[in-house]
N, C-alpha and C positions, 0 to 999 in steps of 0.2 A: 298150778304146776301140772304139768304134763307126764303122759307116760306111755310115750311111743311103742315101747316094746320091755315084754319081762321075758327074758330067757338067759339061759348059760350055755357055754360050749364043754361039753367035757373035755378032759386032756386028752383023751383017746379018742374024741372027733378030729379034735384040732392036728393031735400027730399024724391020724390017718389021710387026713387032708392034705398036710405038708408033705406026707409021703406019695401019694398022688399026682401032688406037681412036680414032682421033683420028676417023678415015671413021663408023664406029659411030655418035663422039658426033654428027658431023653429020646424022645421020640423024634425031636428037631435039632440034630445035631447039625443039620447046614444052619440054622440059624443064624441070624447076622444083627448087627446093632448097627444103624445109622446117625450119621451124625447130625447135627442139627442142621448146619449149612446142606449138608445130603440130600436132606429132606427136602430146605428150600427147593433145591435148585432140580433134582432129580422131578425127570416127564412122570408122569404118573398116570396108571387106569383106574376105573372107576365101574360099577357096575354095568353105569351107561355105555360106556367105552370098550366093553365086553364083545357087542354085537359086531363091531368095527374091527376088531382083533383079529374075532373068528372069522370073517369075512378076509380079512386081509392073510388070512393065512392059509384059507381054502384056496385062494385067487393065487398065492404064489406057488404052492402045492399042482394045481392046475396050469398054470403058466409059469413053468421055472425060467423063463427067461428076463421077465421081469423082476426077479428075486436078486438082488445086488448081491455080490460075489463075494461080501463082510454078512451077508444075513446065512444064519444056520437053521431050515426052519424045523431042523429036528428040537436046538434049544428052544425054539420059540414055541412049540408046542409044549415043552415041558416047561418050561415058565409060564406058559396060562393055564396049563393043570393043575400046577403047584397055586397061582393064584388062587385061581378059583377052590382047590380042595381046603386051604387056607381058609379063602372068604367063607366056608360053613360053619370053621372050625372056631373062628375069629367071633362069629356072630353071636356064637353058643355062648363062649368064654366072655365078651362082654356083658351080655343078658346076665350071667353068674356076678361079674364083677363089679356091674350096679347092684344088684341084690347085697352083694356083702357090702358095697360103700355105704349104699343106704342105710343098712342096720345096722352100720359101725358109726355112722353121722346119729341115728338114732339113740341108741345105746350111749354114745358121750355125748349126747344134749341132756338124755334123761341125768346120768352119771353129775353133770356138771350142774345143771337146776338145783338137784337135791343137794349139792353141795354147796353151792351158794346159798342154799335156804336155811344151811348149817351158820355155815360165817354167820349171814345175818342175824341169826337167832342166836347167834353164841355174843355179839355185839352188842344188841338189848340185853342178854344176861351180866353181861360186862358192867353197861350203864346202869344198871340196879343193883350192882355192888354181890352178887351171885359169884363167890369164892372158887376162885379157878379157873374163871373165865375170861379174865383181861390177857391169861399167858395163852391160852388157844387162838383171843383175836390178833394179838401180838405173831403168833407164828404162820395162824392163816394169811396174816397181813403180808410175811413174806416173801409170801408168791406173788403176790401183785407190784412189788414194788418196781419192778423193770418195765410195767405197762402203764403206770402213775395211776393219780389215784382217778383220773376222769374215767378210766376205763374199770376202776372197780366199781366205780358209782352207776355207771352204766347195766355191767352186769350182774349187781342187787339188788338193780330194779325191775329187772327183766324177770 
């Protein structure tokens, strides 16, 4: 059995934390949610595509004549600021957000090991007539019964 991580979170990390994002999200009050077709279909930049931006918008800044008569290049300058201040902000907050996934995937692998190690050992208790123990594999029992039994078999042997 493994044991990726032993720690706890106090209540008062945890609320501090929530109170935190919650500040963060106030911060982004343009914020916007996209929808999935959005996503598809909307052009999109990329780091690499940064250079080509800036370029293209020095060039229309420099030659306003070339700048079509629908382009604003006041917005377009604050749309690649916004990007870009974004893309630092974005980078931090992922880097945090693997960290918590990981040691939240951690934390319920250990959680769910030692508890399988329970059932199974509350099982042999069962089998050797150990009073009290057939109604704990009975109720352990079920939580599995909606994934059948191939998948308990699986994860008692794991």
């Amino acid at each position: 059995m493994s044991n990726y991580i032993s720690a706890s979170i106090p209540d008062e990390s945890k609320v501090k934390a929530l109170e935190l994002i919650s500040q963060l999200k106030a911060l982004f009050p343009f914020g916007i949610k996209l929808s999935n077709e959005q996503r598809k279909t909307m052009t999109k930049i990329d780091d690499a595509r940064v250079p080509f931006t800036e370029k293209a918008l020095q060039y229309g800044k420099q030659e306003p004549r070339i700048v079509p008569p629908y382009t604003d290049l006041d917005e377009l300058t604050r749309d690649l600021n916004l990007y870009k201040g974004l893309s630092q902000i974005e980078k931090e907050l992922l880097s945090l957000t693997e960290t918590i996934v990981d040691t939240r995937i951690a934390a319920g692998a250990d959680a769910y090991q030692a508890s399988l190690s329970i059932y199974s050992s509350s099982k042999g208790a069962a089998k050797m007539g150990v009073p009290g123990t057939q109604s704990i594999v009975e109720d352990l029992k079920k939580v599995f019964e909606s994934q059948g039994i191939k998948s308990v078999k699986e994860a008692v042997k794991e």
